[in-house]
C-alpha positions in Angstrom: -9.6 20.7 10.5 -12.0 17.8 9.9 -11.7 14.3 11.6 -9.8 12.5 9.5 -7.0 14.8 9.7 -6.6 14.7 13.1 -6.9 10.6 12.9 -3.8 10.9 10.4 -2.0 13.6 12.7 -2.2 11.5 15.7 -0.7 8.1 13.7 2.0 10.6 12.2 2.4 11.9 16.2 2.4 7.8 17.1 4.8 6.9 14.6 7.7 9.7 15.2 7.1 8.5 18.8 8.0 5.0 18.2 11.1 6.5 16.0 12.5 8.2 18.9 11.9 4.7 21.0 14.4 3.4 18.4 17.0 6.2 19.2 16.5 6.0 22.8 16.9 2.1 23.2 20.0 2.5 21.3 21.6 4.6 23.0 20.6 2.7 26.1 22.1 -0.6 24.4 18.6 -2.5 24.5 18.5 -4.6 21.6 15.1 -5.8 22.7 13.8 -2.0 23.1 15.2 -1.6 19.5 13.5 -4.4 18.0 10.3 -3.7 19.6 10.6 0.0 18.7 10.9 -1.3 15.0 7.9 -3.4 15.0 6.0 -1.2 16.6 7.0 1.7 13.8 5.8 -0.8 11.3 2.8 -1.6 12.9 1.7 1.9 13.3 2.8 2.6 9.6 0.6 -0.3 8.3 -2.2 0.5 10.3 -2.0 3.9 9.2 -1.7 3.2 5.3 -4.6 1.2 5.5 -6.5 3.9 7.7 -5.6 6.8 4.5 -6.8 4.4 2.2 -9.9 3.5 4.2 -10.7 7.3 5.0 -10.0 8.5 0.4 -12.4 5.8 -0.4 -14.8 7.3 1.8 -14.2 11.1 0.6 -12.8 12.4 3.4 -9.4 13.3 2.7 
């Protein structure tokens, strides 16, 4: 497994991590945990759009 797979697997691990955050402020009724939980999903899946488009331009995927 090259590099820039595990790069990807590690914003894919990031991102279902910040998913559950979502779930788990939720069900602890924290409407601020849930709203940062969504921004930081959306960070982390801009960041890592821009990272797989970065690393095919280079080759390496």
């Amino acid at each position: 497994m090259n590099r820039a797979k595990i790069v990807m697997a590690i914003y894919a691990l990031a991102a279902v991590l910040a998913m559950c955050s979502i779930g788990y402020s939720v069900a602890a009724s924290s409407g601020f945990g849930a709203i940062a939980g969504i921004v930081a999903t959306c960070v982390i899946f801009m960041t890592a759009f821009k990272m797989k488009r970065k690393l095919r331009t280079q080759g390496l995927l």
